[in-house]
C-alpha positions in Angstrom: -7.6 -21.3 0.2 -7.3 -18.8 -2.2 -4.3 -16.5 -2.5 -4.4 -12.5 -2.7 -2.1 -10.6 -5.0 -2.1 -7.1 -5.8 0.1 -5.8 -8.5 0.8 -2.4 -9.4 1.5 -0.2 -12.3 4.8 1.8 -10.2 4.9 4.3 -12.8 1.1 5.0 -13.7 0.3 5.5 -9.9 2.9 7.9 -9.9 2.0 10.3 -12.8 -1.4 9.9 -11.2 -1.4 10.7 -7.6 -0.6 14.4 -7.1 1.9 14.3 -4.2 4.0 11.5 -5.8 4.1 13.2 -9.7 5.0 16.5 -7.5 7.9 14.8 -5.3 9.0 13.5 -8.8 9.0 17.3 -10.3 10.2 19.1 -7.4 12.8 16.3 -6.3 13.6 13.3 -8.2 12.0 10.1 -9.7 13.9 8.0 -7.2 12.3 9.4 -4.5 8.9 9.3 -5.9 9.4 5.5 -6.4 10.8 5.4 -2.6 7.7 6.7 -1.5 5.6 4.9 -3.4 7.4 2.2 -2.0 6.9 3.1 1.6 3.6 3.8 0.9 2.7 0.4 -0.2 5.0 -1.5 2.5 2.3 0.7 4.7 -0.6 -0.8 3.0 0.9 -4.4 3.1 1.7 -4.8 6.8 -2.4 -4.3 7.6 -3.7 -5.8 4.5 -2.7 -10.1 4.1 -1.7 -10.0 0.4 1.4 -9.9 -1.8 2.2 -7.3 -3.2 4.0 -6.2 -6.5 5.0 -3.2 -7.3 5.9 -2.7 -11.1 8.3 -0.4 -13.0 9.4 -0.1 -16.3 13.3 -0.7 -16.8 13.1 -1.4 -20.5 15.2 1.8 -22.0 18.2 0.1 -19.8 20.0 -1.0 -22.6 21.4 -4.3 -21.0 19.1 -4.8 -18.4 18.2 -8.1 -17.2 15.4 -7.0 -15.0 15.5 -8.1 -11.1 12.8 -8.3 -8.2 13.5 -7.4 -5.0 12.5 -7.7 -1.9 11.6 -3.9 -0.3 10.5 -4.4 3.5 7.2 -6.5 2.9 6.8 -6.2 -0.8 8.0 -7.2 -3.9 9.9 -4.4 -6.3 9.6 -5.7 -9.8 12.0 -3.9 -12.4 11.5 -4.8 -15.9 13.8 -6.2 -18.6 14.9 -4.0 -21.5 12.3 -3.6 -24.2 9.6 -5.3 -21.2 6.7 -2.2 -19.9 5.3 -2.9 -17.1 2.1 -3.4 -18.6 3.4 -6.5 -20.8 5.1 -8.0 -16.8 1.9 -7.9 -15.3 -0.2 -9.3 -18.3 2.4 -12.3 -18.6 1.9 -12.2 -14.7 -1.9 -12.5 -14.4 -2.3 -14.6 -17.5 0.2 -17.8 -15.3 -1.8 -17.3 -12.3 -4.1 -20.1 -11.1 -7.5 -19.1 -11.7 -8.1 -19.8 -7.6 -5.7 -16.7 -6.7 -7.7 -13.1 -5.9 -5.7 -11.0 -8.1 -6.2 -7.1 -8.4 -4.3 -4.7 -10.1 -3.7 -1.3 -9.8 -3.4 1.3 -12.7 -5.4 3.9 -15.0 -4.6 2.4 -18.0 -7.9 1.2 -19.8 -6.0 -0.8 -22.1 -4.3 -2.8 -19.4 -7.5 -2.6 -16.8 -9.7 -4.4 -20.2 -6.6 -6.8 -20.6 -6.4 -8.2 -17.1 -10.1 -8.3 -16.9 -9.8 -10.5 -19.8 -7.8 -13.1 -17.8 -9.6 -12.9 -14.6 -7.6 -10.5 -12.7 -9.8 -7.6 -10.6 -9.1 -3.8 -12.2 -8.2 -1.0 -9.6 -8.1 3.0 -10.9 -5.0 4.7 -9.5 -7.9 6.6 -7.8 -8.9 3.6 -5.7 -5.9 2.6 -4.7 -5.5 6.0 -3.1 -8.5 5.4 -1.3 -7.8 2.2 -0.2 -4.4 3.3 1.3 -6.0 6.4 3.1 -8.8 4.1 4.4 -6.6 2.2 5.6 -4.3 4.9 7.1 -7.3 6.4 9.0 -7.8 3.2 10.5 -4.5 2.5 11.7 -4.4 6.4 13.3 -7.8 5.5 15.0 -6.7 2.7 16.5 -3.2 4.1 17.5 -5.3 6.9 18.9 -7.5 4.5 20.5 -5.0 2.3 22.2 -2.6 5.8 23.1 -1.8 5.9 26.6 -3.4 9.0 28.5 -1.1 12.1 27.7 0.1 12.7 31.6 -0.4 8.6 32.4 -2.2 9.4 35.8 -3.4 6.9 37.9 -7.0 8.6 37.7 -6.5 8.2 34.1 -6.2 4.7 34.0 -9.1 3.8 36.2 -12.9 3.1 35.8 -15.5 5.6 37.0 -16.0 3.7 40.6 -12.8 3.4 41.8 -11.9 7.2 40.7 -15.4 8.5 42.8 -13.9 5.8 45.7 -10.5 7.7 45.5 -12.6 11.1 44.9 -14.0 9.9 48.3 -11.0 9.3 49.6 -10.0 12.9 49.0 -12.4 14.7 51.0 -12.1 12.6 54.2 -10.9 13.9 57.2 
């Protein structure tokens, strides 16, 4: 049975997607990464993968790196002197050849790297897509499932046995 895992380049999706490099201009890079982060968690609880989400650490002098666990993903910050890029080659090159592995960033050096050990490439671009794909479905079928707005009886019932009670109605 093979294995899904999607990492991501934290950083690189966030000077690349408009709304996140803007929250990180107008607000803070905290809550650019928070939102990233939410964003993702989003993705993960439709989508049966693990995911981990990348970012650099490596001008914290002292820093040991950690991972933690954010809702349903995996929050990977990097070691000093470690980029993100060097994590999720090290990453992708232990993985067993069986697991579906995809990872998500605009770098070309890193996309031709991970290709090189098996690993599926996704533009920064894509993985917006796939995340608004996947946000119009969920809407469609909250939408879908959405109780009538008044939650009538008439609303709730099939066409004959509103005309019965229609019926019903008009009878003296």
């Amino acid at each position: 049975m093979a294995r899904e895992f999607l990492l991501v380049d934290g950083y690189n999706i966030i000077h690349a997607w408009d709304e996140l490099r803007e929250l990180m201009n107008t607000v803070s890079l905290e809550s650019a990464r928070l939102r990233l982060m939410d964003i993702l968690s989003n993705y993960k609880g439709v989508h049966s993968m693990t995911i981990i989400l990348v970012f650099d650490a490596y001008l914290v002098k002292g820093n040991p790196g950690s991972v933690e666990k954010y809702h349903n993903i995996y929050v990977v910050y990097t070691k000093e002197a470690e980029l993100a890029d060097q994590y999720i080659e090290r990453v992708v090159s232990q993985m067993p050849r069986h697991y579906d592995v995809k990872v998500a960033t605009s770098d070309g050096l890193e996309q031709v790297i991970i290709s090189g050990h098996g690993a599926v490439r996704m533009s920064a671009r894509e993985l917006k897509m796939a995340v608004e794909q996947t946000e119009h479905t969920i809407r469609q079928q909250y939408l879908q499932k959405k109780s009538p707005k008044n939650n009538l009886l008439a609303d709730n019932l099939d066409e004959e046995a509103r005309n019965w009670l229609e019926q019903m109605r008009y009878m003296k």
